[in-house]
C-alpha positions in Angstrom: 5.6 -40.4 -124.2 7.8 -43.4 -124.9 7.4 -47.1 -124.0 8.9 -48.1 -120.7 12.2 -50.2 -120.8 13.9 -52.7 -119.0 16.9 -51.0 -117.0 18.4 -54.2 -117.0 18.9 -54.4 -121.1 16.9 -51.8 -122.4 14.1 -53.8 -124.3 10.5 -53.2 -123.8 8.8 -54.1 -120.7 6.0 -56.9 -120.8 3.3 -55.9 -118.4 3.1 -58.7 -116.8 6.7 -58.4 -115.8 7.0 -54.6 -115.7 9.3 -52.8 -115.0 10.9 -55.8 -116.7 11.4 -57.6 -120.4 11.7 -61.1 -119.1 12.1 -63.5 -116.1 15.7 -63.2 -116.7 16.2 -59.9 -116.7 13.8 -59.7 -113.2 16.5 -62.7 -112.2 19.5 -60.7 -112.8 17.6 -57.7 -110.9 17.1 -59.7 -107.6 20.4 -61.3 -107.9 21.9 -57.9 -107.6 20.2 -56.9 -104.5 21.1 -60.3 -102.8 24.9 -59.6 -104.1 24.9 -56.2 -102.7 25.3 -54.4 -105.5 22.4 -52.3 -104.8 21.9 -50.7 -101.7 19.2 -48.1 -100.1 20.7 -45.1 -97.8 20.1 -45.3 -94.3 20.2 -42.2 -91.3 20.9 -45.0 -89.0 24.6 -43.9 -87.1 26.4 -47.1 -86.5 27.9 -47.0 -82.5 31.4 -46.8 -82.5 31.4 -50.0 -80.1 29.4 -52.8 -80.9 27.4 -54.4 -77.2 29.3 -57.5 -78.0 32.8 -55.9 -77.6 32.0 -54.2 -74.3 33.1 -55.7 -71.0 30.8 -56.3 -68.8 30.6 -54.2 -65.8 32.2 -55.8 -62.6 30.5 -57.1 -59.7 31.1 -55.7 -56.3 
């Protein structure tokens, strides 16, 4: 079995850091989730018409 590498640069990971090399590379991780380049898949279905947008329903 091989060592573990950092999927950010490829370098061996530091246990204390794992499944990083270096603060950096953990920096450059996180700043891509904040960025959006990363995303997770959802089953949430977005309504066609947001509450907001709806009128409200008039009085009688």
């Amino acid at each position: 079995m091989s060592d573990p590498t950092c999927p950010i640069c490829g370098r061996a990971t530091v246990p204390q850091l794992r499944p990083f090399c270096s603060k950096r590379c953990a920096d450059v991780d996180l700043g891509r989730w904040f960025s959006g380049q990363y995303r997770t898949p959802s089953l949430r279905i977005e309504p066609e018409q947001d509450d907001e947008d709806r009128l409200p329903e008039p009085l009688d």
